[in-house]
N, C-alpha and C positions, 0 to 999 in steps of 0.2 A: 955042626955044619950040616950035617943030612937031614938033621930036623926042619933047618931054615929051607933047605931045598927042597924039601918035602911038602912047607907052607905052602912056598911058590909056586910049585908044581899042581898042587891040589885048586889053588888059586885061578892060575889058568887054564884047570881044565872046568871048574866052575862056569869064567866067563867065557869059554868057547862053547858052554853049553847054553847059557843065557842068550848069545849072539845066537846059535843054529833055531834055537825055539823062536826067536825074533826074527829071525831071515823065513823059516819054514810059513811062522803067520802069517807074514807080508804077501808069500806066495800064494799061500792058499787066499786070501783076501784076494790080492789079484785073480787067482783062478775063478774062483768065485764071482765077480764081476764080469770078469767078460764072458761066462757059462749066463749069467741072467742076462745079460745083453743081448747075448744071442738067441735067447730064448722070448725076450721081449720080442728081440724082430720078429720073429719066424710069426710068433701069435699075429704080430701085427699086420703082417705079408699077409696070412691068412685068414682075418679079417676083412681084409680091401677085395682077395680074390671071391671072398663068400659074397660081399656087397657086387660087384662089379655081377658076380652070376646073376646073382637076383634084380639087377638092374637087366642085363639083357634079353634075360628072362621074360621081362617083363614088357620088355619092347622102351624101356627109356631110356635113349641113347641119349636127350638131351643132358639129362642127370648123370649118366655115365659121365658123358665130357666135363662136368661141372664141377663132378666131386674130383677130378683132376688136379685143379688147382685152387678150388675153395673149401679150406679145410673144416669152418661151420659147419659148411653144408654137408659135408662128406660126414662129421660127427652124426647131425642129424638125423643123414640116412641110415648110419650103421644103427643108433637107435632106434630107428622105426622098421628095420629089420630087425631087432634084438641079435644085432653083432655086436 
């Protein structure tokens, strides 16, 4: 009898370790994603604010307004600043 319970026992602590290594990954994958997401923004924040200087800078407010809401042109520009 202590041997079967012994199986069982061994058993489940087996797949409570299986489940915690699968929970723990999940976690970390999530942590992991939203650490790049937010790391995406920030670069990307600070991209726009480097364009936007160098447009004021530079005295073109029309382009300022533009790259607003045209995201071509806003590409364009961060390229022809090397942003």
């Amino acid at each position: 009898m202590n041997v079967l319970l012994e199986k069982y026992r061994k058993k489940a602590v087996e797949e409570g370790i299986e489940k915690g290594i699968e929970k723990g990954l999940a976690q970390g994958i999530q942590q992991g994603l939203e650490q790049g997401l937010e790391r995406g923004l920030e670069q990307g924040e600070n991209r726009l604010a480097l364009l936007v200087g160098h447009l004021l800078n530079a005295g073109r407010m029309d382009d300022l307004k533009r790259v607003s809401y045209d995201e071509a042109y806003r590409e364009k520009l961060l390229k022809e600043f090397g942003l």
